[in-house]
C-alpha positions in Angstrom: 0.0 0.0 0.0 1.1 3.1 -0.9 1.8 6.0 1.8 -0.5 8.3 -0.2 -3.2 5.7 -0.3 -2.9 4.8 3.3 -2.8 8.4 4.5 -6.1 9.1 2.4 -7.7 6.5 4.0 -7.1 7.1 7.8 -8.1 10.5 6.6 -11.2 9.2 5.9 -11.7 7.0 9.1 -10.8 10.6 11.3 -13.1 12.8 9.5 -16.1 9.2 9.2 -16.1 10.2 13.2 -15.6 13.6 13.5 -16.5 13.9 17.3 -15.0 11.2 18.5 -11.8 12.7 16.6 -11.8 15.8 18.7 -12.2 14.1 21.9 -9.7 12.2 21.1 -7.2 15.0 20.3 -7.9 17.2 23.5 -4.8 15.7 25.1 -2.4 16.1 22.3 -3.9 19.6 21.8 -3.7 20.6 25.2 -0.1 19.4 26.4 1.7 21.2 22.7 -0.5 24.3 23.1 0.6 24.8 26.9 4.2 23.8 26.0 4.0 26.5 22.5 2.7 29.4 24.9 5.0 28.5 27.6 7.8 28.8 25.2 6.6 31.8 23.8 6.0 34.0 26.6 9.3 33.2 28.1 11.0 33.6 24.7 9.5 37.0 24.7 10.8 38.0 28.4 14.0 36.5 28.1 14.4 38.9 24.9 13.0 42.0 26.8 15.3 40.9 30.0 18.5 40.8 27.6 17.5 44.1 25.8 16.8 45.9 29.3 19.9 44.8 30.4 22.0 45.9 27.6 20.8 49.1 27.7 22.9 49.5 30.6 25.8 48.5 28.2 27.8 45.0 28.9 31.2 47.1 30.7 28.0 48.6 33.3 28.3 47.0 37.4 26.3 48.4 40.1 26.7 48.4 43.7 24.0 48.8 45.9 23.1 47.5 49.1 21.0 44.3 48.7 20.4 42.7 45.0 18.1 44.2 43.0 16.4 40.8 42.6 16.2 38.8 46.0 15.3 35.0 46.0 14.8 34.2 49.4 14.0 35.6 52.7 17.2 34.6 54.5 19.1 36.5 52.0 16.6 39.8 52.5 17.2 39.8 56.2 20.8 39.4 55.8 21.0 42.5 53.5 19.1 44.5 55.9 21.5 44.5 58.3 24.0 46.3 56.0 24.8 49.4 56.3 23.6 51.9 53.8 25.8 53.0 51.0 25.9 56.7 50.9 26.7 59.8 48.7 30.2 59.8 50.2 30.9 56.1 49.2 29.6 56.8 45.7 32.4 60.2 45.5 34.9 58.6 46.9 34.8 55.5 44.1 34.4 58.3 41.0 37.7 59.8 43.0 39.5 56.4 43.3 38.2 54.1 40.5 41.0 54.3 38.0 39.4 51.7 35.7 36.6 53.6 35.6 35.3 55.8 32.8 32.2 56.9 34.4 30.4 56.6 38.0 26.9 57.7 38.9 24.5 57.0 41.6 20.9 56.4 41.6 17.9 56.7 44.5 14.1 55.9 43.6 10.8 56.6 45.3 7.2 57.0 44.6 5.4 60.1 44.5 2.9 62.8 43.5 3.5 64.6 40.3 1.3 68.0 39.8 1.1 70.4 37.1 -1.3 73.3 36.8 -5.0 71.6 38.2 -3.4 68.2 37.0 -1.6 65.9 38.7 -0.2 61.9 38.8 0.0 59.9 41.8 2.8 56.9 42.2 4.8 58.5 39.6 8.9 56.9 39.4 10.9 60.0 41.0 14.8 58.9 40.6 17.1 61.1 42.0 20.5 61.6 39.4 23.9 62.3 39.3 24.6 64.1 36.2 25.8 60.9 34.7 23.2 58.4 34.8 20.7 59.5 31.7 23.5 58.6 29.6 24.6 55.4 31.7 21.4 54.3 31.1 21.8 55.1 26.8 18.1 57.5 28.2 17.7 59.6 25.1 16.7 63.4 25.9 14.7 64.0 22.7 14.3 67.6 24.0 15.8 70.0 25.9 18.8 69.0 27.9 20.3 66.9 30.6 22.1 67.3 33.3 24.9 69.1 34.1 28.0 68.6 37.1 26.3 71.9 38.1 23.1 70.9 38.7 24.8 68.5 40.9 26.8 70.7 42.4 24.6 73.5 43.5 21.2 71.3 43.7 19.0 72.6 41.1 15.6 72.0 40.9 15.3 71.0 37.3 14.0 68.1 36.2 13.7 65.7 33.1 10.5 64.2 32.8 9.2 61.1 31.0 6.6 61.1 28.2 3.6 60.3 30.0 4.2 63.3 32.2 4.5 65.6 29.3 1.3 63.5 27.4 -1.2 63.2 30.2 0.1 66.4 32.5 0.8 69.0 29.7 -1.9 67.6 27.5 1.7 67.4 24.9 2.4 70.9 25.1 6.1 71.7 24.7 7.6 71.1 28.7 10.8 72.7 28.4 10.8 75.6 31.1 7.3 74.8 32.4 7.6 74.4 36.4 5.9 71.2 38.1 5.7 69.9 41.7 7.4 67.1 42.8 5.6 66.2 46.2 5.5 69.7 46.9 8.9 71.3 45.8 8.7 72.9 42.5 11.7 71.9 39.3 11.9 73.6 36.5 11.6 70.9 33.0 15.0 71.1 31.3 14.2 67.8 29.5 11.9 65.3 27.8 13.0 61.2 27.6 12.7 59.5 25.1 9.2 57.2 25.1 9.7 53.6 25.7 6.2 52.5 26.2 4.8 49.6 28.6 6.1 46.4 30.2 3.7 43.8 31.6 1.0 46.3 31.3 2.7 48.9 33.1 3.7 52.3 31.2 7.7 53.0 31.3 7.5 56.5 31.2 6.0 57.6 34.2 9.2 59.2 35.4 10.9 62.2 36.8 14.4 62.2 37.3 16.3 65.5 39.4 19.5 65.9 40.5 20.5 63.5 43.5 21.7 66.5 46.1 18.1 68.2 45.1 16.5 64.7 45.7 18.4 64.2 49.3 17.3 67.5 50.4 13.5 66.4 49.8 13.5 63.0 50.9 16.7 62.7 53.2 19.6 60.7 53.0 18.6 57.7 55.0 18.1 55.6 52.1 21.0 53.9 50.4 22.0 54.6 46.9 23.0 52.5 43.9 26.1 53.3 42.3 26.4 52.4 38.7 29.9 52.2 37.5 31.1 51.6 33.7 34.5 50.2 32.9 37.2 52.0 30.6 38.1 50.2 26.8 40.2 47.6 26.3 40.5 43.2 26.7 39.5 42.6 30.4 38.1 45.9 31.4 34.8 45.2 33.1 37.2 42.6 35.0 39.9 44.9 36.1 37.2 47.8 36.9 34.9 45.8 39.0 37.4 44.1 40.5 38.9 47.5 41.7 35.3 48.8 42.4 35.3 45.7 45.2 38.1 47.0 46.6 37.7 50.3 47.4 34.1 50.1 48.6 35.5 47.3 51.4 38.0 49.6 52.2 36.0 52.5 52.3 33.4 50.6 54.6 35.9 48.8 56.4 35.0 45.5 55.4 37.5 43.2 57.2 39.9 40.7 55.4 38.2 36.8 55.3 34.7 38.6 55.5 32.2 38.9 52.6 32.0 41.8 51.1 29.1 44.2 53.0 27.2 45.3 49.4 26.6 43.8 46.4 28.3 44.1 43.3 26.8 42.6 39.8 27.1 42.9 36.5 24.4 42.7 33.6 25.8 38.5 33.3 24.3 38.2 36.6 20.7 39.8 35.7 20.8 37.7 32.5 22.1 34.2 34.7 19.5 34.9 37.3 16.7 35.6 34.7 17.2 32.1 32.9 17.5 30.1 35.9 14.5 31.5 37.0 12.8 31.0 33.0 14.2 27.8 32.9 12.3 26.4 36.3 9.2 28.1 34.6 9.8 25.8 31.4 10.6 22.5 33.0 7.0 23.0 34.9 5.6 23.7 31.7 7.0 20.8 29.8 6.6 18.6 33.2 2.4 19.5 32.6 2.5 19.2 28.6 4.3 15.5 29.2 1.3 14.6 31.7 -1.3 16.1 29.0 1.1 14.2 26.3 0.8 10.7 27.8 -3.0 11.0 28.9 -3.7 11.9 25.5 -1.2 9.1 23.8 -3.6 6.9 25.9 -6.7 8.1 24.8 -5.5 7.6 21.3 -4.7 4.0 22.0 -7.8 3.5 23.5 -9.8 4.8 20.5 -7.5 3.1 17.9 -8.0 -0.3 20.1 -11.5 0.5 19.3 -11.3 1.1 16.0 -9.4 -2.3 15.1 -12.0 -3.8 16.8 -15.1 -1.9 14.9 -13.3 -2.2 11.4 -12.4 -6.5 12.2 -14.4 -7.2 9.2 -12.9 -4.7 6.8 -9.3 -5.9 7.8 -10.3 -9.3 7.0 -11.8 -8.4 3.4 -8.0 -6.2 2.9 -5.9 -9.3 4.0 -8.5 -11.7 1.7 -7.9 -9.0 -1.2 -3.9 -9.7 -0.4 -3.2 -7.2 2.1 0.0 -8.0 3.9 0.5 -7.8 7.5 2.6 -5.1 7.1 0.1 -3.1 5.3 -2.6 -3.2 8.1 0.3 -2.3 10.2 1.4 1.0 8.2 -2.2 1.7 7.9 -3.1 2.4 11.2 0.6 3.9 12.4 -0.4 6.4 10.3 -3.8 6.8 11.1 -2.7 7.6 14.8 -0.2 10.0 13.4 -2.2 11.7 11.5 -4.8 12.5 14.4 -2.3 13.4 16.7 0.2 15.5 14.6 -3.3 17.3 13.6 -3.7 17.4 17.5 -0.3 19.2 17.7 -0.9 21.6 14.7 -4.3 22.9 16.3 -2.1 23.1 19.7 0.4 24.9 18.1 -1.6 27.7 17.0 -3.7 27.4 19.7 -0.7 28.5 22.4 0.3 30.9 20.1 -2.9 32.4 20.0 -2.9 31.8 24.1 0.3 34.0 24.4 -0.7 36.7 22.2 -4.3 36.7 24.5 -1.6 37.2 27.6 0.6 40.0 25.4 -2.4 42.1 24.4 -4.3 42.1 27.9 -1.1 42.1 30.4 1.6 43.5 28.1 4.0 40.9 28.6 6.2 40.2 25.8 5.9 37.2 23.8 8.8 36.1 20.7 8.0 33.2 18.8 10.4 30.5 18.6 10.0 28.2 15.6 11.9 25.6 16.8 9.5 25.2 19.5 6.4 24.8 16.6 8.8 22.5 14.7 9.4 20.2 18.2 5.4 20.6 19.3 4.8 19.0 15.7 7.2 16.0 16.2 6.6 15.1 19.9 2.9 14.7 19.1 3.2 13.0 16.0 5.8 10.6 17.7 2.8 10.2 20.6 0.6 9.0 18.3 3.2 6.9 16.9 4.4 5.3 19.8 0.8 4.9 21.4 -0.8 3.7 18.0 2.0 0.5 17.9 0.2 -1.8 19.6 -3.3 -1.3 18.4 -1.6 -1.5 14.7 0.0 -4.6 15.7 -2.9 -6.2 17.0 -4.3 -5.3 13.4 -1.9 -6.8 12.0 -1.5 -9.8 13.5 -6.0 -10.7 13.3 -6.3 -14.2 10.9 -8.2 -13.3 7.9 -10.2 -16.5 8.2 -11.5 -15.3 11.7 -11.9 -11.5 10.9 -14.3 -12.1 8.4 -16.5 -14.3 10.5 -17.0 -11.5 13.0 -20.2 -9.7 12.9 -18.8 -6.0 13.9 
């Protein structure tokens, strides 16, 4: 028998009981659609991760008191019990750091935002060093940035994000206008660049001022991050971070033998974190799809064992009509393959559909990998492969004689 014959009739059989079809395939369709979306929406995050990251630049470290993602509790309290780094820890490493090419510090708090009669509540206020836009490749589309002056002196001009500008200035032109940041008036000396929303929340709903005008507002009781980026050349991230370590445990008198009292990582260690964390997300995901997998492998064998046993008669007419065993066999391998590779085509698009659904209503990035369509295709026509064996088999093996005698 030929493949195309064979395929055309199992075709046949699948769409003679269409219902029974579709139970059939929930299984398949289930475990490669939750595997696809899985894939998808962790695809999309890990891109979004790296790209965040890298914006930073790959010769950027930071040093700040506790990481800036914590795993466990035990680690939390343990961090808490540090001392703060402060304003003079973050001058005395752009003094000292000879590996250096630029250091800035960073503090962040939520606030009120008003201009004129309108106003924005839990608005990102990040208190700068005149370094840090650029450290952080922030485009200022308009107006300016800041200056070792504004620093210096404690200006109160700001640079605001877009959604200030959009929603507070109704997109008037903000250069020079004067808002209130939790009470204290800045002047606008800048507009960012837009960079618009991450898991359904908007990026731009920022105001950065000068750190010294910040500390004045909100007091220096909170510690700051220090960002730090590494001069040109082979091993330079290397050399620079390792002489960041050193001066920051000499400056808080971290003694010799003891770990150091801050933390001190570079974008590898966002990106290292982030796919160990991505990767216990996808083994769940495949762990569940392999449980859907195998239920619906079984269901298929089921359903094929009943089919062998509704179609008895019709084998027995083939085999009479010189059918060889190996026919029968062929026949119904591929009539399981067939209904679950068309299992794992509807799963396919259905979990991309799934993590589209998630992208448009949540905003969290999704990237599509083909590999992963290509592999949900395979594993579930290899399920129905492997679960269709012995039903074909037993096919295969029925004595003419005796299959035409049955009354199926």
């Amino acid at each position: 028998m030929e493949f195309k014959e064979a395929l055309m009739i199992a075709l046949q059989s699948l769409w003679a009981n269409k219902l029974r079809t579709i139970l059939t395939l929930l299984g398949v369709v289930i475990g490669v659609a939750s595997v696809i979306a899985v894939v998808t929406l962790v695809n999309g995050a890990n891109v979004y991760v790296a790209s965040k990251v890298n914006k930073y630049g790959a010769d950027v470290f930071t040093i700040s008191k506790q990481p800036q993602i914590l795993t466990n509790y035990n680690e939390y309290v343990k961090c808490l019990k540090r001392k703060n780094i402060l304003l003079d820890d973050y001058r005395y490493l752009a003094d000292n750091c000879k590996h250096c090419s630029q250091v800035g510090a960073q503090q962040t708090t939520l606030g009120k935002i008003v201009f004129g009669t309108q106003s924005s509540t839990d608005t990102v206020i990040r208190g700068q060093t005149y370094a840090m836009p650029e450290m952080q490749n922030l485009n200022v589309v308009q107006g300016r940035g800041f200056t070792p002056t504004d620093d210096e002196h404690a200006s109160h001009v700001a640079i605001i994000g877009s959604d200030i500008q959009e929603n507070l200035m109704k997109g008037d032109d903000p250069i020079g206008k004067e808002i209130r940041v939790d009470g204290s008036p800045y002047t606008v000396i800048g507009l960012g660049e837009k960079q618009g929303k991450t898991l359904g929340q908007s990026q731009d709903n920022w105001v950065a001022v000068p750190l010294s005008a910040f500390q004045k507002t909100y007091g220096t009781a909170k510690s700051v991050t220090i960002y730090a980026k590494a001069g040109g050349g082979e091993g330079a991230l290397e050399s620079a971070t390792d002489e960041g370590r050193v001066l920051m445990r000499a400056i808080r008198h971290d003694a010799p033998g003891q770990e150091d009292s801050f933390t001190l990582e570079t974008s590898d260690t966002f990106v290292g974190l982030w796919k160990n964390i991505s990767s216990g997300f996808e083994a769940v995901a495949v762990a569940i799809a392999a449980i859907s997998l195998v239920v619906g492998g079984i269901v298929i064998m089921n359903i094929m064992l009943v089919s062998v046993t509704e179609r008895t008669r019709e084998i027995g007419v083939r085999k009479a009509l010189g059918a060889r065993r190996g026919d029968i066999l062929i026949q119904f391998l591929i009539e399981s393959g067939t209904m679950a590779l068309a299992g794992g085509a509807i799963g396919v698009i259905g979990g991309m559909v799934v993590a589209q659904v998630v992208t448009v209503l949540l905003g969290f990035p999704s990237t599509i990998a083909v590999w992963s369509i290509f592999a949900g295709l395979v594993v579930a026509a290899s399920v129905g492969i492997f679960f269709g064996v012995y039903p074909a088999r037993k096919a295969a093996d029925l004595d003419p004689i005796v299959a035409l005698r049955s009354e199926i």
